[in-house]
C-alpha positions as CSV (number, residue, x, y, z in Angstrom):
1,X,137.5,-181.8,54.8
2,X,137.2,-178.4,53.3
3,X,134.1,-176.8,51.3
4,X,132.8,-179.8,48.8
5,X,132.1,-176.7,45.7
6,X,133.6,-177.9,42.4
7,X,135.3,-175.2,40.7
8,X,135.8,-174.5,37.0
9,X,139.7,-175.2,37.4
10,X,139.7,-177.6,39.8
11,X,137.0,-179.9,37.3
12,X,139.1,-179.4,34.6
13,X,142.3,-181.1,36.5
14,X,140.1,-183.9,37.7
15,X,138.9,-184.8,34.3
16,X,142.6,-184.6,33.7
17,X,143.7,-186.5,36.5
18,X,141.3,-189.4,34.7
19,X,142.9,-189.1,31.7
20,X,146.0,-190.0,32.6
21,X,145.5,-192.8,34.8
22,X,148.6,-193.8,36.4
23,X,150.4,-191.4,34.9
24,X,149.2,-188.2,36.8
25,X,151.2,-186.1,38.1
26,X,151.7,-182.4,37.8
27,X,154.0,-181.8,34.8
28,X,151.5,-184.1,32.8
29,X,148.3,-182.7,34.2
30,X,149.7,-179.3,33.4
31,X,150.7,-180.4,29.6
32,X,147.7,-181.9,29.2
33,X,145.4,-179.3,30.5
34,X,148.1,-176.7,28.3
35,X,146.8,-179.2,25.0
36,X,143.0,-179.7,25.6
37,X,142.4,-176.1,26.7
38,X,144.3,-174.5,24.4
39,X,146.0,-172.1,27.8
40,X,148.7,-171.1,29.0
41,X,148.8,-173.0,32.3
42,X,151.4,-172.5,35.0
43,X,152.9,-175.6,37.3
44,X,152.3,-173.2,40.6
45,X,147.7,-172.9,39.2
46,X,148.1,-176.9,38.8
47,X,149.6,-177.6,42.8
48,X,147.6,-175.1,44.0
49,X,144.6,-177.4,42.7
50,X,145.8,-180.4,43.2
51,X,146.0,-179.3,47.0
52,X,142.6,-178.1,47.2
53,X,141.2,-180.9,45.6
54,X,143.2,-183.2,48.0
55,X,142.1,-180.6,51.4
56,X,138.2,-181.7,49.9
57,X,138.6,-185.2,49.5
58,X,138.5,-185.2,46.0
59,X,141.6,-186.6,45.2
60,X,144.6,-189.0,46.7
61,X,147.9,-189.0,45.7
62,X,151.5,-190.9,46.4
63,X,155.2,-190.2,45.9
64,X,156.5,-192.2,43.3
65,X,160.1,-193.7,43.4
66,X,163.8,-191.2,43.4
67,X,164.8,-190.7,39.7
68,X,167.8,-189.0,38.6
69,X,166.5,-187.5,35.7
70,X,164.6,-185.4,38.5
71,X,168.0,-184.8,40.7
72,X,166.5,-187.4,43.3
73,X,163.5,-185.4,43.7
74,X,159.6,-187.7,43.7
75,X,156.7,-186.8,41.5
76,X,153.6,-187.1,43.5
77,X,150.8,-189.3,41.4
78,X,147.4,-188.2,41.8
79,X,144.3,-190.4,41.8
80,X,140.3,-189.5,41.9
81,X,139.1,-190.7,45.4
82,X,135.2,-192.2,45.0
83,X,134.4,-188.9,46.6
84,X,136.1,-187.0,43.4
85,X,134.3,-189.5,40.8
86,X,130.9,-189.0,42.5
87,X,131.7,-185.1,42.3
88,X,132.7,-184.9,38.5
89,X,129.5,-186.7,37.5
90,X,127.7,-185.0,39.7
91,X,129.2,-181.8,37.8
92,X,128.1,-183.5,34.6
93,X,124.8,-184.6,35.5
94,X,124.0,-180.7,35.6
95,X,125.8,-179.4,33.0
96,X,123.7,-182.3,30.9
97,X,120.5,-180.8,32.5
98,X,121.2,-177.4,32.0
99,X,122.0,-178.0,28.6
100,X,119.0,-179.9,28.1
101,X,116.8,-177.2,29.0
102,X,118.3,-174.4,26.5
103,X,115.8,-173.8,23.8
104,X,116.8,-173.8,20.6
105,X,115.8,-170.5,20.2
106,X,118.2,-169.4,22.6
107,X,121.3,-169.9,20.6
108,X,122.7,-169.6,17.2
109,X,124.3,-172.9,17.1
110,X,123.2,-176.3,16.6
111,X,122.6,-177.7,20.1
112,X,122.1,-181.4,18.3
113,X,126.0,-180.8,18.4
114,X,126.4,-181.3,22.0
């Protein structure tokens, strides 16, 4: 297994990744991403996670069956490992603390908004 650092990117897929349930694959967990984030994202940024997050553990994944709509060609579903979960609330867990410790005075917006 490779480095265990959550990136920015690869966080955002995961969260993804549990959105979709069954259904994730890398078309979806680009369109997806492409709707919460409000980016551009490109199919090559999404595999290139999906890999790194599978090289780390983080995620597993399986070929689903041949489909002609996709000239015979598999998607490949993804699914959070208990490694991944433990890592994306571990992620949360201090962003929530960090967060916590801002004071008010710090920013111009309403942290009771959180």
């Amino acid at each position: 297994m490779k480095g265990t650092h959550l990136g920015e990117f690869e966080e955002l897929v995961l969260l993804i990744i549990a959105i979709l349930g069954e259904g994730a694959y890398g078309v979806a967990i680009r369109d997806e991403l492409e709707v919460q984030s409000g980016r551009k994202i490109s199919i090559g940024a999404v595999h290139a996670a999906t890999n790194r997050l599978e090289d780390k553990g983080f995620l597993d994944s399986k070929f689903g069956e041949v489909t002609l709509e996709r000239g015979g060609k598999r998607k490949k579903f993804y699914k959070m490992s208990p490694l991944g979960e433990r890592m994306l609330k571990a992620s949360k867990d201090l962003r929530n603390r960090l967060w916590s410790r801002i004071p008010a005075s710090s920013l111009s917006i309403n942290l009771a908004d959180k």
